[in-house]
C-alpha positions in Angstrom: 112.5 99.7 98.7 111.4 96.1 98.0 112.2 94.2 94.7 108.9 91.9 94.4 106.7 92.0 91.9 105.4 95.3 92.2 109.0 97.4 93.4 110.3 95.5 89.8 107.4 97.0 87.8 108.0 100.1 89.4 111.2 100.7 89.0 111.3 99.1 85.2 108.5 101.5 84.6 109.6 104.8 85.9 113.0 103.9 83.9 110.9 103.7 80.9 109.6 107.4 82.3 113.5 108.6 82.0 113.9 108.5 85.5 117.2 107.4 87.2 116.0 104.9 90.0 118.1 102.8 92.8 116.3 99.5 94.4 117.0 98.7 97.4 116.4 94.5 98.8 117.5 92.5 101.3 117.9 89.2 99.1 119.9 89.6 96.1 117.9 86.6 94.2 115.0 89.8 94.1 117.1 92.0 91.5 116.8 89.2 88.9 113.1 90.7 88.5 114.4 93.2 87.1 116.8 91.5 84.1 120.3 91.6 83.0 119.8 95.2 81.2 118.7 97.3 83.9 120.3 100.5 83.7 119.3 101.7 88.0 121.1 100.9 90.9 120.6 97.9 93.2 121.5 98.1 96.8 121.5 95.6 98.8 120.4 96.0 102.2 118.0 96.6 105.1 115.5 99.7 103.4 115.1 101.6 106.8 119.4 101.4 107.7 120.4 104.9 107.4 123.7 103.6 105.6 121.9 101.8 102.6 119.4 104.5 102.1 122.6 106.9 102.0 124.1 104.6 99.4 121.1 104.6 97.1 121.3 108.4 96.7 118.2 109.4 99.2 119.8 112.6 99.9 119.0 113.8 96.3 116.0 111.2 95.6 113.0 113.6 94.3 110.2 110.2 95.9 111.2 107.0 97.6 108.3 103.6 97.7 108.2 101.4 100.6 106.9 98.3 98.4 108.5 95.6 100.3 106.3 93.3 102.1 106.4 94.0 105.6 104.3 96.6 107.1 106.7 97.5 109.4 109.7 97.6 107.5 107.8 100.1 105.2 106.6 102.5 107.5 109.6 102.7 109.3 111.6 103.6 106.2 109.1 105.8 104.6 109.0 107.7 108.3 112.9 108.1 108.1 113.1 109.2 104.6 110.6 111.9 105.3 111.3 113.3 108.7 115.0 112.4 108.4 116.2 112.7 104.8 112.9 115.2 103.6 112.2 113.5 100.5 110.0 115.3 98.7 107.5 112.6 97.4 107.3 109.4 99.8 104.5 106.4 99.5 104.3 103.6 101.6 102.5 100.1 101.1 100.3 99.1 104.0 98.1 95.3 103.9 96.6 96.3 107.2 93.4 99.3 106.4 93.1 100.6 109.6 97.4 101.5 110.3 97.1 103.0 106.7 94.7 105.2 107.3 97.3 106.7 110.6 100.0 107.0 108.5 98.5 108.6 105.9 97.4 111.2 108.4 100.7 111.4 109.4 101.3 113.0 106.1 102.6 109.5 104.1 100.0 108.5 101.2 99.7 104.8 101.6 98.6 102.3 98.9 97.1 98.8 100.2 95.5 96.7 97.5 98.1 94.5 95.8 96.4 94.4 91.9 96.3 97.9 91.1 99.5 98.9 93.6 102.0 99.4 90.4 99.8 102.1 89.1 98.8 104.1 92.2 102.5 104.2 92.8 103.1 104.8 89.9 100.5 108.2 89.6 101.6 108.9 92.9 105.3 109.7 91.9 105.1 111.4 89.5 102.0 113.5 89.5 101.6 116.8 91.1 99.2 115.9 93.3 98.8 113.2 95.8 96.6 110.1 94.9 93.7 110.1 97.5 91.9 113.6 98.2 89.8 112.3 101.2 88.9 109.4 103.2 85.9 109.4 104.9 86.3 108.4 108.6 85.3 105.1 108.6 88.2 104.3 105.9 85.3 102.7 103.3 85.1 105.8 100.7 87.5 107.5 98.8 87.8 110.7 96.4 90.4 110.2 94.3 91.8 111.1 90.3 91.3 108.3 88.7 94.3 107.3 85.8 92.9 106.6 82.5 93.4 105.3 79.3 93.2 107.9 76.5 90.6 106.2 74.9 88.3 107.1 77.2 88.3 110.8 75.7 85.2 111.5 74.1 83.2 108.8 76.2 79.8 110.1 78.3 81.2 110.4 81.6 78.3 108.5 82.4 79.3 105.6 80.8 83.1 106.3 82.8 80.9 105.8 86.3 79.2 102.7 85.0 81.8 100.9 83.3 84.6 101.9 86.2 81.6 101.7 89.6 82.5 104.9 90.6 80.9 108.8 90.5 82.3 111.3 89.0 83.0 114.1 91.8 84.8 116.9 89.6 86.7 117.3 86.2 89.9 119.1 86.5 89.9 120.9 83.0 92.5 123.8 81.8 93.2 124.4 85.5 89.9 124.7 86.4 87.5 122.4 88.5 84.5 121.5 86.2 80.9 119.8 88.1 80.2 117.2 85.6 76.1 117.2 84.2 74.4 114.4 82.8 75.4 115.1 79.4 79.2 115.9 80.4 81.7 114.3 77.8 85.3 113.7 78.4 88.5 115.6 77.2 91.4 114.4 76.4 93.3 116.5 79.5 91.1 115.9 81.8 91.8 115.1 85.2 89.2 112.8 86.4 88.1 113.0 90.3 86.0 110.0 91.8 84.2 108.5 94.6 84.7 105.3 95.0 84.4 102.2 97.5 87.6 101.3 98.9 87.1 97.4 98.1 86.2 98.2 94.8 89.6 100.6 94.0 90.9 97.3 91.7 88.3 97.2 89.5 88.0 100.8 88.8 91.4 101.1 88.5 91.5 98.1 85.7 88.5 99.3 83.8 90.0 103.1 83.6 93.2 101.9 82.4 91.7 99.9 79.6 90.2 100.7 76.6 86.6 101.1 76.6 84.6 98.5 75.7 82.4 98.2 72.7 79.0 98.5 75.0 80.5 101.5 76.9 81.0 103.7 74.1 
C-alpha cells in the first residue's frame, strides 16, 4: 500500500525477485512511478477498505507493506491484514519512534527511517526471519542482521564494525550461531547480526550494502 518513492522501488524490486505484486494508491498519478511496463497490479483505492485489499488478492498475498505516508493509514491497514486477512508476513512504516515501537510489540515489524526503508522492506519480505531481533526499552539500540554486499566476504569483521558503526553481536554460519573474535573473517553465507544506534541504522545500512572501500579492506 502506497505508491511513493519507496512502495515503487518496492514493488519494481520484488518483481525483479519473480514475485507477483499488486499496489495499491489512492491517486492514480502515483502508478506512473512505476512505468508503462510494469507487469503487477494497480488498485486504486483506500489501503485499509476491506473491498480494495480483497481486490488486490490479500486473501492469497504471502506479505503486504504499509509504505504510504500516513501513520495512520498504515497501521490501520497492516492491523486488518493481519488480524483480519492473516497474512503471513506484514510490515508497516511508522515516522513517529515511540507508536513504532507499540506496534511492533503488537507483533507488526515497523520500519521508520525514510533512506534505508526500501531495503529493510525489502529483507523483511522475503527473509525467514524478521528484521529487528531486539529493541532495548528506551527504543535507541537495536540487534539486527545487517544486509550486505557480497563483497564484504573475506573482509575482517573488524573492519565490517568500523566501516558500518556497528558491533558485531553473532554470525549465523551453516545454521549455527558463531561469537565473532578479534580475528573473525567473513563468509560468503554469513548471516551478519548487529548492534547498532537507532539514528545511525542509515548509514550502516548504506555502508553494508556497498562495496568495501579501499581503506576497509
Amino acid at each position: 500500500m502506497g505508491c511513493g518513492r519507496v512502495g515503487a522501488a518496492l514493488a519494481l524490486a520484488l518483481v525483479k525477485l519473480g514475485h507477483e505484486v499488486a499496489v495499491i494508491d489512492r491517486d492514480a498519478t502515483a502508478f506512473h512511478r512505476l512505468g508503462a511496463n510494469f507487469p503487477g497490479q494497480c488498485v486504486l483505492g483506500q489501503g485499509f477498505d476491506r473491498d480494495v485489499l480483497l481486490r488486490s488478492g490479500v486473501k492469497n498475498a504471502d506479505a503486504f507493506a504499509a509504505v504510504s505516508s500516513g501513520d495512520n493509514s498504515n497501521i490501520i491497514s497492516a492491523r486488518v491484514c493481519k488480524e483480519i486477512f492473516d497474512v503471513p508476513k506484514v510490515v508497516a512504516r511508522i515516522y513517529d519512534y515511540k507508536r513504532a515501537q507499540v506496534y511492533e510489540r503488537l507483533g507488526i515489524p515497523t520500519v521508520t527511517t525514510v533512506p534505508w526503508a526500501t531495503e529493510r522492506f525489502l529483507f523483511a519480505l522475503t527473509e525467514e526471519s524478521e528484521i529487528t531481533t531486539w529493541r532495548d526499552p528506551s527504543g535507541g539500540v537495536e540487534v539486527t542482521a545487517l544486509p550486505r554486499n557480497e563483497a564484504w566476504a573475506g573482509k575482517a569483521v573488524k573492519r565490517f564494525e568500523e566501516a558500518t558503526g556497528t558491533r558485531v553481536v553473532f554470525l549465523h554460519r551453516f545454521g549455527e550461531a558463531v561469537l565473532p573474535s578479534g580475528k573473525s573473517i567473513l563468509q560468503a553465507e554469513d548471516v551478519v547480526y548487529v548492534a547498532v544506534k537507532v539514528g545511525d541504522l542509515p548509514k550502516a545500512f548504506t555502508v553494508a550494502l556497498g562495496e568495501p572501500k579501499e581503506d576497509d579492506q
